[in-house]
VMD Tcl script that builds the backbone (N, CA, C; Angstrom):
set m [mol new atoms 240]
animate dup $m
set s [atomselect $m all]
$s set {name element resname resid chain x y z} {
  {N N UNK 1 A -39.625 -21.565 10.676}
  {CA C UNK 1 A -38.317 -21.559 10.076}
  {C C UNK 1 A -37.895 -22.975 9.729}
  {N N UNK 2 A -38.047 -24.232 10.514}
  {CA C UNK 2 A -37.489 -25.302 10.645}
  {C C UNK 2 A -38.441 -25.785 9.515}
  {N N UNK 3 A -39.226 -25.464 9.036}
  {CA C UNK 3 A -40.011 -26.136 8.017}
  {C C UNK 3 A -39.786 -25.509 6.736}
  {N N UNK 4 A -39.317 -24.154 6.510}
  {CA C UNK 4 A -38.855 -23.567 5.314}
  {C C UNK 4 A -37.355 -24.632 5.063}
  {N N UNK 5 A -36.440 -24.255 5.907}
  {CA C UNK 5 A -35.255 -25.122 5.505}
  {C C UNK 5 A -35.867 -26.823 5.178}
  {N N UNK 6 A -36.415 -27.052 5.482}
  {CA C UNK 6 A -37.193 -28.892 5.127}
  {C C UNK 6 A -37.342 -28.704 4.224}
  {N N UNK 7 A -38.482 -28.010 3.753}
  {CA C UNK 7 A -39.175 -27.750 2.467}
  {C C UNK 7 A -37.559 -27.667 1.465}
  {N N UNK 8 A -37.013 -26.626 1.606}
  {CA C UNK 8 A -36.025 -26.418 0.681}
  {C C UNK 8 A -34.885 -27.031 0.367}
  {N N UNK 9 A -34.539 -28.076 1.661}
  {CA C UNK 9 A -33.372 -29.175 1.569}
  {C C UNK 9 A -32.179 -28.617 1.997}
  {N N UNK 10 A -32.332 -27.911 3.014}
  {CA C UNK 10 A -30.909 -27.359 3.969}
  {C C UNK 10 A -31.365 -27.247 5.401}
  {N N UNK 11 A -29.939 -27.828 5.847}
  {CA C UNK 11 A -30.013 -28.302 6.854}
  {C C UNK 11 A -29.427 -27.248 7.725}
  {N N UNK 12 A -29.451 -27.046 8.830}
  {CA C UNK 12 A -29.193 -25.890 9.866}
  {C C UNK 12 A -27.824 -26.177 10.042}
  {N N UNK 13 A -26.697 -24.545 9.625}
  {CA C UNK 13 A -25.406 -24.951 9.741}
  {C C UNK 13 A -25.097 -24.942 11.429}
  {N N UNK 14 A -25.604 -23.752 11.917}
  {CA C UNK 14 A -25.287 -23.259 12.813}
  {C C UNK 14 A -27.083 -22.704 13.935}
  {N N UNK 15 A -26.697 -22.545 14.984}
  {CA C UNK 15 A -27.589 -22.090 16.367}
  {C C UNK 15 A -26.918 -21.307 17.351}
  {N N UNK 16 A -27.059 -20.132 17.800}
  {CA C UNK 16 A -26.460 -19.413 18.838}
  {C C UNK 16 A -27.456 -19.901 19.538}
  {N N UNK 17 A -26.688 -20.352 20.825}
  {CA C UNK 17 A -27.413 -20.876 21.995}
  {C C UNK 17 A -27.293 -19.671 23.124}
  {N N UNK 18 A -25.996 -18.840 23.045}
  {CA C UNK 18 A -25.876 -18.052 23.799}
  {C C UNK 18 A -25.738 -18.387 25.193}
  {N N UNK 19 A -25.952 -17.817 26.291}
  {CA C UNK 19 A -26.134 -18.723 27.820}
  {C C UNK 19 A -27.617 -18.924 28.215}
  {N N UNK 20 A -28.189 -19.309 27.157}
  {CA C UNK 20 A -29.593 -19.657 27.427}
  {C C UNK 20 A -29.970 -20.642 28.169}
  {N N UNK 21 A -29.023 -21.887 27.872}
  {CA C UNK 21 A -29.444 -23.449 28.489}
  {C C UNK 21 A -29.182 -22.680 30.301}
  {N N UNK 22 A -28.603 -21.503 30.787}
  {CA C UNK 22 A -28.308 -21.887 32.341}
  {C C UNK 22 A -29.693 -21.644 32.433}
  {N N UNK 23 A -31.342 -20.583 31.884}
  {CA C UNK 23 A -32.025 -20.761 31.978}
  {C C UNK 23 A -32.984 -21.556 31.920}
  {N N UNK 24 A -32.593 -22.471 30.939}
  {CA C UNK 24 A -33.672 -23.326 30.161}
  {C C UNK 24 A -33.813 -24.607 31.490}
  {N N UNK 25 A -32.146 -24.824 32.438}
  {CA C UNK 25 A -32.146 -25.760 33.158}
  {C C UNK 25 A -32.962 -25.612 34.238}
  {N N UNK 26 A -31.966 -24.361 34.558}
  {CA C UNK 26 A -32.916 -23.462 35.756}
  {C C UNK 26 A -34.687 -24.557 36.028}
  {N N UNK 27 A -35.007 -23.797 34.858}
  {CA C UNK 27 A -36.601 -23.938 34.561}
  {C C UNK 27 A -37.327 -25.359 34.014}
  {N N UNK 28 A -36.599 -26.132 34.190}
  {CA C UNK 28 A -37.109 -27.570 33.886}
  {C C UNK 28 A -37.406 -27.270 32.185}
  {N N UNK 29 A -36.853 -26.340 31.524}
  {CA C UNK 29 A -37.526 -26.055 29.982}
  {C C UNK 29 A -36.690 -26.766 28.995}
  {N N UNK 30 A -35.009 -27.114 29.156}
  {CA C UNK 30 A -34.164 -27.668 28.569}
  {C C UNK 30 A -35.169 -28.978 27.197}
  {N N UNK 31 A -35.494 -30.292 28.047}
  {CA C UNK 31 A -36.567 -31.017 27.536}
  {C C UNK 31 A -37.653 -30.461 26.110}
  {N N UNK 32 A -38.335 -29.825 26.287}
  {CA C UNK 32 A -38.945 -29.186 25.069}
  {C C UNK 32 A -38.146 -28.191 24.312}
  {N N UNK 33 A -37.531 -27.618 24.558}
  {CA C UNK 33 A -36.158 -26.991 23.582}
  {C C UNK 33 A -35.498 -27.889 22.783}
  {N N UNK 34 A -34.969 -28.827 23.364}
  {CA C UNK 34 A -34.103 -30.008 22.891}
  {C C UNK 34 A -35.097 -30.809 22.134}
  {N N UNK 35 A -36.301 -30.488 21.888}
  {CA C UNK 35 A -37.213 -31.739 21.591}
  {C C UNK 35 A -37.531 -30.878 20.218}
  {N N UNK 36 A -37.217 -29.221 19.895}
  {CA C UNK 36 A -37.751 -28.385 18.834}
  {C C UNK 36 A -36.434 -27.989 18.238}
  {N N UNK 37 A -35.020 -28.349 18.481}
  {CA C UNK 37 A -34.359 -28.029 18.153}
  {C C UNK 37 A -33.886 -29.746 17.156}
  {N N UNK 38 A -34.011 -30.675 17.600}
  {CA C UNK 38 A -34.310 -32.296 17.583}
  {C C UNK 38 A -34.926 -32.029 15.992}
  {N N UNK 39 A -36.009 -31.087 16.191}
  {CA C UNK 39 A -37.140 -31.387 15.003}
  {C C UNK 39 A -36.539 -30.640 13.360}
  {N N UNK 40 A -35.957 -29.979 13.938}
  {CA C UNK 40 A -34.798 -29.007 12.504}
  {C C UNK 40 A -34.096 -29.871 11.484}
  {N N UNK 41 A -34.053 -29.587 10.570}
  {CA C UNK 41 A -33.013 -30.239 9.665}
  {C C UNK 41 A -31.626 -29.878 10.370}
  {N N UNK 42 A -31.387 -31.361 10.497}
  {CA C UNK 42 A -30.012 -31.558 11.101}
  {C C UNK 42 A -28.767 -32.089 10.171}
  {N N UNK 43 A -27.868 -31.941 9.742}
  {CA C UNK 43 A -26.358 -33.052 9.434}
  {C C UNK 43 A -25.833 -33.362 10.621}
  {N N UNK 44 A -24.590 -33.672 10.385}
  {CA C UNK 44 A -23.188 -33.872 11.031}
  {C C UNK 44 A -22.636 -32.580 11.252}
  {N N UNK 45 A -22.758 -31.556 10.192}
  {CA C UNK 45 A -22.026 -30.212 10.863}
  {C C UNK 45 A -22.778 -29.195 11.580}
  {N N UNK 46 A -24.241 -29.840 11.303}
  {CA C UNK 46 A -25.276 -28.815 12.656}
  {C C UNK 46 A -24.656 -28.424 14.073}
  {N N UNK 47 A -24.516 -26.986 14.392}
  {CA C UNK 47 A -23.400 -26.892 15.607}
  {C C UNK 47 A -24.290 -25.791 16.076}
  {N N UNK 48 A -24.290 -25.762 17.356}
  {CA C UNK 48 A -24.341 -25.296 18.806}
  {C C UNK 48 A -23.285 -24.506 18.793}
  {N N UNK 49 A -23.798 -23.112 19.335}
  {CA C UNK 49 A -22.577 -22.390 19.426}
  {C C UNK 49 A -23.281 -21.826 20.868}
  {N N UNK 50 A -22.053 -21.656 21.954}
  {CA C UNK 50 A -22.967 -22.210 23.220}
  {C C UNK 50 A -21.672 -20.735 24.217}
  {N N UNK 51 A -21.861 -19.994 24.982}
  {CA C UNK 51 A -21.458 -18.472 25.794}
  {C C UNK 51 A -21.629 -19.115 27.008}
  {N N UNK 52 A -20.355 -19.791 27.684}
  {CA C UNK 52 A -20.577 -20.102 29.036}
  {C C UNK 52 A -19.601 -19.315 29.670}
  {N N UNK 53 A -19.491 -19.274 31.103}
  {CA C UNK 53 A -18.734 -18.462 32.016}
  {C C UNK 53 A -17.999 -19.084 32.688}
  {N N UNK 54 A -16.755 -18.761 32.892}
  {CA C UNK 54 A -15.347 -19.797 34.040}
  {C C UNK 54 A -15.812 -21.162 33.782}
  {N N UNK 55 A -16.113 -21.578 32.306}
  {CA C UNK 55 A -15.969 -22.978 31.933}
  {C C UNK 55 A -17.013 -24.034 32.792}
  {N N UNK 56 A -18.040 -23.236 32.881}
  {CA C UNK 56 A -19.315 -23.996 33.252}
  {C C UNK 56 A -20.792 -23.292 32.659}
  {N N UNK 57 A -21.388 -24.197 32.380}
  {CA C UNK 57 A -22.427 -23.430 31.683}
  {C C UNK 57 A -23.696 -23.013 32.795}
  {N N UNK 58 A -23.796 -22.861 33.832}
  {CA C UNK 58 A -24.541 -22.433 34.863}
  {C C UNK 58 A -23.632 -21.470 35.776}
  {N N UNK 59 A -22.251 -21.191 35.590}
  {CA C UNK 59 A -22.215 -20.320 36.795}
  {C C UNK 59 A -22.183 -19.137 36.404}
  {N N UNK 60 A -21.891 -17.938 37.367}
  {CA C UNK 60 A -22.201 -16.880 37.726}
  {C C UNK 60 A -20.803 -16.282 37.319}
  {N N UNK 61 A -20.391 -15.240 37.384}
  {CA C UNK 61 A -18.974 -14.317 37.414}
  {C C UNK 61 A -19.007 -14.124 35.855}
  {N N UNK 62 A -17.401 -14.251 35.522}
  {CA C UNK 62 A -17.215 -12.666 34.296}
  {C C UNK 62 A -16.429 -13.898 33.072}
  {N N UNK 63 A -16.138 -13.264 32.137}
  {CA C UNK 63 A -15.314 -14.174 31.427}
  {C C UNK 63 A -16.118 -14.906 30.504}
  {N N UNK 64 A -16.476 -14.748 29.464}
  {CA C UNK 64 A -17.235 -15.693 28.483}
  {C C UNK 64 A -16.447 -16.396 27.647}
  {N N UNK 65 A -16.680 -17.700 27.553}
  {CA C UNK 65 A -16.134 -18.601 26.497}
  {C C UNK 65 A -17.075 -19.327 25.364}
  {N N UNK 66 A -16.738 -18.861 24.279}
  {CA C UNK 66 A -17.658 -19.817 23.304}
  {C C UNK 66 A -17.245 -21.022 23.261}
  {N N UNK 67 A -18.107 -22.601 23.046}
  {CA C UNK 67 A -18.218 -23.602 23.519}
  {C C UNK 67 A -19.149 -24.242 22.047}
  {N N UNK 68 A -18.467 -25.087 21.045}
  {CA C UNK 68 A -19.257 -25.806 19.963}
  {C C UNK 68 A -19.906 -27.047 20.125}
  {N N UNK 69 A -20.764 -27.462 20.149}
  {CA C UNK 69 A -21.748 -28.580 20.332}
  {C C UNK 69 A -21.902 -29.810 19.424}
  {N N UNK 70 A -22.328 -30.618 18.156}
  {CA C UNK 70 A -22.775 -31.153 17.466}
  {C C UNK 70 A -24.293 -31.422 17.991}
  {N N UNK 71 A -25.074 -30.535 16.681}
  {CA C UNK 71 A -26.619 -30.610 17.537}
  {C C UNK 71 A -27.141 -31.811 17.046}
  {N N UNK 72 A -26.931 -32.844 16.032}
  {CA C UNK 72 A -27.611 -33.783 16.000}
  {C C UNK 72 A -26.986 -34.966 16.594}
  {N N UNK 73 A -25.769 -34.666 17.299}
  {CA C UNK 73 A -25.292 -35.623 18.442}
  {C C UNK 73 A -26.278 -35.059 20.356}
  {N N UNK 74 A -26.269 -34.017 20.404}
  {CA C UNK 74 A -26.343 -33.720 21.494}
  {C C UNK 74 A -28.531 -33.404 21.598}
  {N N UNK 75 A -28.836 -33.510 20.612}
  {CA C UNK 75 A -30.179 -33.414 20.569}
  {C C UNK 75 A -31.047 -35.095 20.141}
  {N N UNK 76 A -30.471 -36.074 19.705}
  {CA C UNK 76 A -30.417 -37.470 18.885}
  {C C UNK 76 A -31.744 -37.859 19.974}
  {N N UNK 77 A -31.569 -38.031 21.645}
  {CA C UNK 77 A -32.544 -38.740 22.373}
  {C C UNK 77 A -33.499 -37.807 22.769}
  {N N UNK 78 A -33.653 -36.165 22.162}
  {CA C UNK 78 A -34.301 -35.180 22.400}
  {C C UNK 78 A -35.671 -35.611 21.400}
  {N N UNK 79 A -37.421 -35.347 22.242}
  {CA C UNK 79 A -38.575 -35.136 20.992}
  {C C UNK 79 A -38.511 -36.613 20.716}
  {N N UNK 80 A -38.369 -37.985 21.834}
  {CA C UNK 80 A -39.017 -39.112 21.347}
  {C C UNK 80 A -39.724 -39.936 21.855}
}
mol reanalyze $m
mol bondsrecalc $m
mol representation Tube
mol addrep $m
């Protein structure tokens, strides 16, 4: 995918991250995610759209909040 948008000259508006990162941390996997997400056509309005719970992105209980990112701020030292 990240190479069709290259090829074609658009840059990724958006990413549902969902509550994936509480796994990705979990699992020491965060690092190579961040390093393939790094590799995408990025701007300034590339955004993270991020489902955390009681306003932490690892805990447990009820209540989801969506949470916006800037992915080529928050991915920049990711994949070097």
């Amino acid at each position: 995918m990240g190479q069709y948008l290259k090829e074609n000259g658009t840059p990724v508006a958006a990413f549902y991250l969902s509550n994936v990162e509480q796994y990705l941390g979990r699992d020491n996997r965060w690092e190579p995610f961040c390093a393939n997400a790094a590799a995408l056509p990025l701007d300034g309005s590339s955004t993270f759209i991020r489902s955390i719970r009681d306003g932490n992105y690892y805990a447990n209980g009820t209540g989801l909040t969506s949470v916006l990112g800037n992915m080529a701020a928050e991915t920049k030292a990711c994949g070097k």
